[in-house]
SETI-43815 format. One record per residue (C-alpha): x, y, z; residue in three letters. Coordinates in nm, 2 decimals, padded with zeros to 4 digits. Example, Ala and Ser with C-alpha at 12.3 -4.5 7.8 and 13.67 -1.06 7.14 Angstrom:
<recs>
rec u = 01.23	v = -00.45	w = 00.78	resn = ALA
rec u = 01.37	v = -00.11	w = 00.71	resn = SER
</recs>
This chain:
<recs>
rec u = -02.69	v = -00.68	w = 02.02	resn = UNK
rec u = -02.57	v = -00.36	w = 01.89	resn = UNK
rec u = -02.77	v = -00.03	w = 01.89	resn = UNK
rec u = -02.70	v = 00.00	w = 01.55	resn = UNK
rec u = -02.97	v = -00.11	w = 01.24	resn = UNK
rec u = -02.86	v = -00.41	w = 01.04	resn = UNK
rec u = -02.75	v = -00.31	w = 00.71	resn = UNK
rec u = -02.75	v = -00.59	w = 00.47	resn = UNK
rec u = -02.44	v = -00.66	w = 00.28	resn = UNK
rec u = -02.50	v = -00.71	w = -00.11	resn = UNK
rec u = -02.33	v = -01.04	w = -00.21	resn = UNK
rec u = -02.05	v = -01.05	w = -00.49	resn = UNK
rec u = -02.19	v = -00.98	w = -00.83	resn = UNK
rec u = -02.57	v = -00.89	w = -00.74	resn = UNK
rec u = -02.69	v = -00.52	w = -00.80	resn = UNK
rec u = -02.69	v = -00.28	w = -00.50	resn = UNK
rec u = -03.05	v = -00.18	w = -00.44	resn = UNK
rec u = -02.95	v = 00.19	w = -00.23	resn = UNK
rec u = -03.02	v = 00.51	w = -00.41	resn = UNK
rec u = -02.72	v = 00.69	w = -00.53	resn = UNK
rec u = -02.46	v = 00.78	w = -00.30	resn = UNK
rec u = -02.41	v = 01.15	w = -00.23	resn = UNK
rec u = -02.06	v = 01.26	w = -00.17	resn = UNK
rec u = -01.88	v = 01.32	w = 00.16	resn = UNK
rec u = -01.85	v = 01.70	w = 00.25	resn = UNK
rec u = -01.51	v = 01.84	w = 00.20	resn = UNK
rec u = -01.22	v = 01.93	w = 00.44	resn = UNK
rec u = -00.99	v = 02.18	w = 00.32	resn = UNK
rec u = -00.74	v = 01.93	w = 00.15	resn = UNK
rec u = -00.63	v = 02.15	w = -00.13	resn = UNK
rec u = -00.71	v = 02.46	w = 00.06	resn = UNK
rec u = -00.47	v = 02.75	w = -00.13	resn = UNK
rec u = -00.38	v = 02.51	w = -00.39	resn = UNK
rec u = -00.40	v = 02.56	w = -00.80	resn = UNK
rec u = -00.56	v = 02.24	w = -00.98	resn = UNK
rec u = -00.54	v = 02.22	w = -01.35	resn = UNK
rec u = -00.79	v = 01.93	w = -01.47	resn = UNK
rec u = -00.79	v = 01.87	w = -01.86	resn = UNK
rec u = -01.15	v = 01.71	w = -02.00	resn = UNK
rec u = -01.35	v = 01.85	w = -01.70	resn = UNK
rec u = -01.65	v = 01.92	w = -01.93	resn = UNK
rec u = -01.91	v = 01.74	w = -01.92	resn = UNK
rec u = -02.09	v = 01.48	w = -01.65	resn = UNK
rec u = -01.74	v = 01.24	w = -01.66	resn = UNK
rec u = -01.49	v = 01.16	w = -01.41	resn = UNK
rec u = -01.33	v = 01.51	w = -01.51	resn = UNK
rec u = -01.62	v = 01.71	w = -01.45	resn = UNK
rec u = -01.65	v = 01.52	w = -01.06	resn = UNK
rec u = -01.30	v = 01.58	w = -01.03	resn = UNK
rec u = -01.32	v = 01.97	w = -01.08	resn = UNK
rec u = -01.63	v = 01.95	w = -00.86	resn = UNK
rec u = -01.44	v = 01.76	w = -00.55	resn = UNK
rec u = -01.09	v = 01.97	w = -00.58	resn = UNK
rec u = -01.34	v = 02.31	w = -00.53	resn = UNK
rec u = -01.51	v = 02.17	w = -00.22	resn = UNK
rec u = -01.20	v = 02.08	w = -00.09	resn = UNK
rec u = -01.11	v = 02.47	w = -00.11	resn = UNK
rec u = -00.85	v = 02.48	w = -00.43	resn = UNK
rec u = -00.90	v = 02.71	w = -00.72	resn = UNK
rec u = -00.96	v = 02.53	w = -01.05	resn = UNK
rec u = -00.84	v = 02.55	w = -01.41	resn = UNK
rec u = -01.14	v = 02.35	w = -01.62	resn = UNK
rec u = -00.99	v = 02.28	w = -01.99	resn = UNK
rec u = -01.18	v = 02.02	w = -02.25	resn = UNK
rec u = -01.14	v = 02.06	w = -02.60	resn = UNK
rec u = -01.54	v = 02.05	w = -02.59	resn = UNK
rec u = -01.56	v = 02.48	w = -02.63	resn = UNK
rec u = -01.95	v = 02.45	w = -02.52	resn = UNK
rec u = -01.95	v = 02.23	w = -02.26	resn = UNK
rec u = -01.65	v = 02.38	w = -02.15	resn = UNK
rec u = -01.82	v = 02.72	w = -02.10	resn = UNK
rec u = -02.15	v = 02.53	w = -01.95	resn = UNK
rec u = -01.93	v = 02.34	w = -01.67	resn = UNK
rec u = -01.75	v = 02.70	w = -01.62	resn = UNK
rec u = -02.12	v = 02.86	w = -01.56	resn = UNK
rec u = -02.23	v = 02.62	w = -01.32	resn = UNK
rec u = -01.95	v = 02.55	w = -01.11	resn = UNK
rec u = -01.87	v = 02.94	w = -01.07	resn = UNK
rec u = -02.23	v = 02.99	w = -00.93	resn = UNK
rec u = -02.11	v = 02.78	w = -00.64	resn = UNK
rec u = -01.74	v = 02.82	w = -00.61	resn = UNK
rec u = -01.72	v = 03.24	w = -00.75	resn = UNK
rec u = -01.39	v = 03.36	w = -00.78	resn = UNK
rec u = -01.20	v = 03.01	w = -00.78	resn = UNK
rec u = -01.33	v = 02.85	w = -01.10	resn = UNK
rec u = -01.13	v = 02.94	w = -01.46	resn = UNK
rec u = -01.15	v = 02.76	w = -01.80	resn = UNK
rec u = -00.90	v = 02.71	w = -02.10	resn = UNK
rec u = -00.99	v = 02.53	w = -02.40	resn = UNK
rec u = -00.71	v = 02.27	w = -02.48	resn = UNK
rec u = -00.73	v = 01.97	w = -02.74	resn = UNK
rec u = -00.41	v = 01.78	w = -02.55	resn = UNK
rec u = -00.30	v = 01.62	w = -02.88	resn = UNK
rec u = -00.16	v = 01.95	w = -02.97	resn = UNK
rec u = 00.15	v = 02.09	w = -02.79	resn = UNK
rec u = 00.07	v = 02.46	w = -02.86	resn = UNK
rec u = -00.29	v = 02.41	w = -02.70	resn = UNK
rec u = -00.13	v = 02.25	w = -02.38	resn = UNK
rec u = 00.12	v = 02.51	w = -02.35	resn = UNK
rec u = -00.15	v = 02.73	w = -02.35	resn = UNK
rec u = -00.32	v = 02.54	w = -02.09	resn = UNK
rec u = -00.01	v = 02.60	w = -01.87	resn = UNK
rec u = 00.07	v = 02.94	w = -01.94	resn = UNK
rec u = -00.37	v = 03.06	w = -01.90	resn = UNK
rec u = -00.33	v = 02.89	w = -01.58	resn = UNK
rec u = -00.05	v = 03.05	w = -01.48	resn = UNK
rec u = -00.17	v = 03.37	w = -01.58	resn = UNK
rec u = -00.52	v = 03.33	w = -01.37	resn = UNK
rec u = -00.42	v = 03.21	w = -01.10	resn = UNK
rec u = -00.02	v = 03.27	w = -01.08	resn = UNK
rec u = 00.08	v = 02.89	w = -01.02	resn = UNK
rec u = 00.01	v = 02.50	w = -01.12	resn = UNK
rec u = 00.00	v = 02.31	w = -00.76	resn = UNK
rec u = -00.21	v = 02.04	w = -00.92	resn = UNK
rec u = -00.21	v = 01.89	w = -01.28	resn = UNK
rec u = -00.49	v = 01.61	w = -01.32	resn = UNK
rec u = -00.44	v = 01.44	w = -01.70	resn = UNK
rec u = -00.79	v = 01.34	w = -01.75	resn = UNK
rec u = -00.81	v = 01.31	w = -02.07	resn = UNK
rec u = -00.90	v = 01.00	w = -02.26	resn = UNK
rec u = -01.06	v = 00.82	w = -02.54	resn = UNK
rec u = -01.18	v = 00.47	w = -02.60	resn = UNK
rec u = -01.39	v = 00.26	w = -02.76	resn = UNK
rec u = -01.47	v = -00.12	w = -02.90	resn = UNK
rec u = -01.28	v = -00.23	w = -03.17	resn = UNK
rec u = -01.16	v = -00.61	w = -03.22	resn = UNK
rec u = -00.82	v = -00.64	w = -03.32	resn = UNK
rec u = -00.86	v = -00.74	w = -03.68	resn = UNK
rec u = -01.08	v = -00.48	w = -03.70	resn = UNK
rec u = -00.85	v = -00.23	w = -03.57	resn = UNK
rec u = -00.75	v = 00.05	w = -03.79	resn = UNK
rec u = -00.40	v = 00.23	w = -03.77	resn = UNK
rec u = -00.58	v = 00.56	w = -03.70	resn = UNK
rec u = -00.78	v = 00.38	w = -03.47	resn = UNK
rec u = -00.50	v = 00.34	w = -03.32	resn = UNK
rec u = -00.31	v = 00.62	w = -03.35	resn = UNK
rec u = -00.58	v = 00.84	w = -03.20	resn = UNK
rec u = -00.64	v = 00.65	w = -02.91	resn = UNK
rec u = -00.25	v = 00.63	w = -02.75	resn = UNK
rec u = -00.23	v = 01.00	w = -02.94	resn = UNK
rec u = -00.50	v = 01.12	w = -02.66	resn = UNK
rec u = -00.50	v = 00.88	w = -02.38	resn = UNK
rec u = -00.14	v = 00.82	w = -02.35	resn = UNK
rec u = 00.06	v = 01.11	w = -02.52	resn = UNK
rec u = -00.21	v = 01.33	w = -02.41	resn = UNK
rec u = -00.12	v = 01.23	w = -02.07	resn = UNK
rec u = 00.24	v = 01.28	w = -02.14	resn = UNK
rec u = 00.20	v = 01.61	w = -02.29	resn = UNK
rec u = 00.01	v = 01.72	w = -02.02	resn = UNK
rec u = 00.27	v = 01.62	w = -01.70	resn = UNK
rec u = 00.60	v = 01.72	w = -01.90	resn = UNK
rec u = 00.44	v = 02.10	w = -01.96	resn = UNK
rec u = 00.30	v = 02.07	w = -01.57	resn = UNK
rec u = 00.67	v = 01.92	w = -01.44	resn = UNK
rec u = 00.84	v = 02.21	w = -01.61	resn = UNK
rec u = 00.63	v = 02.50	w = -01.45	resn = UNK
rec u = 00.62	v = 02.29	w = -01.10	resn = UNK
rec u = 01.00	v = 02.27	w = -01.13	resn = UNK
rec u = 01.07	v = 02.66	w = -01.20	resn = UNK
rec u = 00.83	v = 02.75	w = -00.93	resn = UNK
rec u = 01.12	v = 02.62	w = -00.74	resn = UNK
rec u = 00.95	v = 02.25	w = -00.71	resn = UNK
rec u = 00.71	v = 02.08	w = -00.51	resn = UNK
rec u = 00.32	v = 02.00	w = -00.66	resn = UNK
rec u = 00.16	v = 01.67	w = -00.73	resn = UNK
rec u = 00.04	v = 01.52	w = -01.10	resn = UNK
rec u = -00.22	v = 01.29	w = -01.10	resn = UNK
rec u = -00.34	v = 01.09	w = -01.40	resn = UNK
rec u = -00.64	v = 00.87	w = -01.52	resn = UNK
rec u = -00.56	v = 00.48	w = -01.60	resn = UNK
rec u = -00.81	v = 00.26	w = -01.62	resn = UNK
rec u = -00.76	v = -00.12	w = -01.45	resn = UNK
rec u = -00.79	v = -00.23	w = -01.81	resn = UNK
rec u = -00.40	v = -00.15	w = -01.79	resn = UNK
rec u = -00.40	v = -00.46	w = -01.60	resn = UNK
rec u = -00.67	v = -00.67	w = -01.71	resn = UNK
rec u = -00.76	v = -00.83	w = -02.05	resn = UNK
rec u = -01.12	v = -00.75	w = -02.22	resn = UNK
rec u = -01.21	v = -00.80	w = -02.59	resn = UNK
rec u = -01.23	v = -00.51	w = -02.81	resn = UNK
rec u = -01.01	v = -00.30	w = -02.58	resn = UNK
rec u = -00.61	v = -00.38	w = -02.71	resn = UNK
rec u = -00.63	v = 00.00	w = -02.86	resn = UNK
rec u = -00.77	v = 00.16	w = -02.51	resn = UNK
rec u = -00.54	v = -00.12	w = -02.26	resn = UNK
rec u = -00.22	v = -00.08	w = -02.40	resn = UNK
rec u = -00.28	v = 00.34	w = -02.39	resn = UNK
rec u = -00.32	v = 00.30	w = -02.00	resn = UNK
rec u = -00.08	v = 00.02	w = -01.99	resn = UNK
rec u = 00.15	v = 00.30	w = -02.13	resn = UNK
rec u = 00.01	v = 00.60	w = -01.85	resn = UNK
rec u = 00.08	v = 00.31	w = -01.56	resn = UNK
rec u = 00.42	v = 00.30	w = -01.72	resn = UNK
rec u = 00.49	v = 00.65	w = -01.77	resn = UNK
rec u = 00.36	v = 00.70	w = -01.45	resn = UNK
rec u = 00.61	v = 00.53	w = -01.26	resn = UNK
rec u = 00.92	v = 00.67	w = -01.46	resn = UNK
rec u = 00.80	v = 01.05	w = -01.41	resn = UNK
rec u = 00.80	v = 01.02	w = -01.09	resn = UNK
rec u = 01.18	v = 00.90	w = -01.04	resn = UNK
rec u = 01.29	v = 01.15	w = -01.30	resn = UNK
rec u = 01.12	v = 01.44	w = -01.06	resn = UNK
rec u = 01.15	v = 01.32	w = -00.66	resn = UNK
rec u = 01.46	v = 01.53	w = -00.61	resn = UNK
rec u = 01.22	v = 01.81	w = -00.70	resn = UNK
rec u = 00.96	v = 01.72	w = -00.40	resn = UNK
rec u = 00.69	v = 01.68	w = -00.67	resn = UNK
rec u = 00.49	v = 01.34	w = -00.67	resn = UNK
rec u = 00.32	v = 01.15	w = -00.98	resn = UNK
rec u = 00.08	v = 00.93	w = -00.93	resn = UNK
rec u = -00.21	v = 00.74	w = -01.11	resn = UNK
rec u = -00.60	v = 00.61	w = -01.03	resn = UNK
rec u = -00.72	v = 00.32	w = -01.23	resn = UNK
rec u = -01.08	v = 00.33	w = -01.23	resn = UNK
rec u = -01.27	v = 00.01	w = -01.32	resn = UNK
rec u = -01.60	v = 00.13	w = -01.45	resn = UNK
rec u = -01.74	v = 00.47	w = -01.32	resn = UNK
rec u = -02.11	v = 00.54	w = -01.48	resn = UNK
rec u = -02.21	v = 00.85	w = -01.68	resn = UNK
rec u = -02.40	v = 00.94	w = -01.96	resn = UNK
rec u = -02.07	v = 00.95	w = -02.26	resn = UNK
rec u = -01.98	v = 00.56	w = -02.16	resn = UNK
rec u = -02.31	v = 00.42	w = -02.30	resn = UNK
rec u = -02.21	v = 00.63	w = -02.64	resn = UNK
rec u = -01.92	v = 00.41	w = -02.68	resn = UNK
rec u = -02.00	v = 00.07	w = -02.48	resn = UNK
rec u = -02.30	v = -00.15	w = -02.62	resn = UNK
rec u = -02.56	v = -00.12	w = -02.28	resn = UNK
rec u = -02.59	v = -00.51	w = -02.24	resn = UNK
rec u = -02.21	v = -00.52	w = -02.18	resn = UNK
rec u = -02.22	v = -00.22	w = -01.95	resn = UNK
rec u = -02.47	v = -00.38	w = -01.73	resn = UNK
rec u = -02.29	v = -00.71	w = -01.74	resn = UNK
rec u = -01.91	v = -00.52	w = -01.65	resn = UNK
rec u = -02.14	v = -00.36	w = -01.35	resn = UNK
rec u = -02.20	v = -00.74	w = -01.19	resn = UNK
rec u = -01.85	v = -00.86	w = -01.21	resn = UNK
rec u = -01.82	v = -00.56	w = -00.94	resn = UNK
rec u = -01.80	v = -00.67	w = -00.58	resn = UNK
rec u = -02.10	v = -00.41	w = -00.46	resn = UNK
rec u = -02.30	v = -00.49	w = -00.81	resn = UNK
rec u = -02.25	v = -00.18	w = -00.97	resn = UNK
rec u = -02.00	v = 00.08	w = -01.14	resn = UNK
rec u = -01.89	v = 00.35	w = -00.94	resn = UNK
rec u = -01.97	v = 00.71	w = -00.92	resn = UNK
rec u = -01.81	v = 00.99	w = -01.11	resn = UNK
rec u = -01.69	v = 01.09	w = -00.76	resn = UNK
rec u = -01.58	v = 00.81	w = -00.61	resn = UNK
rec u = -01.28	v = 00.81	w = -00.83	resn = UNK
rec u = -01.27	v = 01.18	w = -00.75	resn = UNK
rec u = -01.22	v = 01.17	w = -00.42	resn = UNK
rec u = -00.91	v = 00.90	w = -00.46	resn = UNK
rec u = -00.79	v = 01.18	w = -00.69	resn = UNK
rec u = -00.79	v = 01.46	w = -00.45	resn = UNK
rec u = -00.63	v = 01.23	w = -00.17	resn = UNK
rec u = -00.34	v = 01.19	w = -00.43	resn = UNK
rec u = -00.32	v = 01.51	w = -00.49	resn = UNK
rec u = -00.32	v = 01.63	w = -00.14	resn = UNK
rec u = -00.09	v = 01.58	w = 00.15	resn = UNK
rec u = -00.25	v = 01.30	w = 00.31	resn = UNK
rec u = -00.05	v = 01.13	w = -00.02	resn = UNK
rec u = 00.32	v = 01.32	w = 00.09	resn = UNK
rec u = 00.46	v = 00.97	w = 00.12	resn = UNK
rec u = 00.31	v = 00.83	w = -00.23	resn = UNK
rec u = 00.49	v = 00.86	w = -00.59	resn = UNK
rec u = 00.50	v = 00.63	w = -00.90	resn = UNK
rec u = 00.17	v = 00.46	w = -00.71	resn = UNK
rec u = -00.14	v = 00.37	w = -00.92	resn = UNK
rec u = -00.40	v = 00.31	w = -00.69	resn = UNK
rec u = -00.67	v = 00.07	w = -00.85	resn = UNK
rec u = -01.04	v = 00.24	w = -00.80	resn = UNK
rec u = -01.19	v = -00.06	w = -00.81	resn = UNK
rec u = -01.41	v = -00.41	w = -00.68	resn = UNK
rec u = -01.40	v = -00.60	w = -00.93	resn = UNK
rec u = -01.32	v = -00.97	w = -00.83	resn = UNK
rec u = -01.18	v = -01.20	w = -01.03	resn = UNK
</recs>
């Protein structure tokens, strides 16, 4: 018999019973490196993402299009991480705003190592119900957001002489079916996609483009636009009974982005355990 407790194992699709996980320490990963993150405002997956790439030692570019929250992440993060922690606004459906993204964080902090298209909108709408703006809207932010976001990135990566890593948000819904999502599924469909082309068009360059697909990461915005009931029902189909943590996609970002991923393009690594 080992000397080690037994730790029971929760069994596919009950609830995990543990209090919240806290986050691993970090280890210099992104040490001297720039990291742009767009919607980083907030309690999100953006906000955890800009909260792992500081601990593991890079400077960070916050942007949102969110102006208050925007300034309100900025306050508390540079309490911990002074001197490392900048913010732009930037609504990533217009051009001139991510532009301006590129060119603030260039001007902070001299150079983009790092570009981490966050940025995303859903929602439940049944097809039949779906309106063309409905539409429009969604694939304008989720998908040519995204786009948007990595050409102005690959451009200032590419006269820096090359090299630098873009990582961006898909969602396993990219992969999967679920009702009321056709507006939301074929926007990440279209980031898996793009993901994968990017990343051939800028290898020769020694930058990398790669994707996480999250399944369903809990915080406070996701209950504003997914009925409760639902949410607790997509947290049992998970393997461990429950959605992830805001940082547990984060820290699959900042592998990506780091050079424990040197070997890794056109890869969209599912953050996930969901069964079937």
């Amino acid at each position: 018999m080992s000397g080690a407790a037994d730790t029971p194992t929760p069994e596919v699709g009950t609830a995990e019973t543990s209090v919240d996980r806290l986050p691993p320490p970090g280890h210099g990963l992104l040490a001297g490196r720039v990291v742009v993150v767009t919607a980083a405002a907030g309690t999100g997956i953006g906000s955890a993402i800009a909260t792992r790439c500081l601990a593991e030692g890079a400077e960070v570019v916050l942007s949102d299009h969110h102006r208050r929250r925007l300034a309100e992440a900025w306050e508390r993060l540079a309490v911990t991480y002074p001197g490392r922690v900048w913010s732009v606004p930037c609504d990533v459906t217009d051009e001139a705003d991510v532009q301006a993204l590129v060119a603030g964080a260039v001007a902070h902090c001299g150079r983009i190592d790092v570009m981490v298209n966050n940025a995303g909108l859903g929602g439940t709408r049944p097809v039949v119900e779906l309106t063309d703006d409905e539409w429009r809207r969604v694939l304008d932010v989720t998908l040519t957001g995204t786009f948007r976001g990595t050409r102005a990135a690959l451009r200032q990566m590419i006269a820096q002489g090359g090299g630098g890593a873009v990582v961006n948000n898909a969602s396993v819904l990219g992969w999967r079916a679920q009702a009321g999502q056709a507006h939301y599924a074929a926007a990440k469909a279209g980031v898996m996609a793009f993901t994968r082309c990017a990343a051939l068009d800028v290898a020769a360059h020694g930058i990398r483009v790669n994707a996480v697909a999250p399944s369903l990461a809990s915080h406070p915005f996701l209950a504003k636009v997914i009925d409760e009931r639902e949410l607790a029902g997509l947290a049992l189909r998970e393997a461990f009974g429950r959605a992830a943590q805001p940082w547990e996609v984060a820290t699959v970002v900042a592998f990506l982005a780091s050079d424990y991923a040197s070997y890794l393009t056109g890869e969209v690594i599912s953050v996930s355990s969901q069964h079937p």
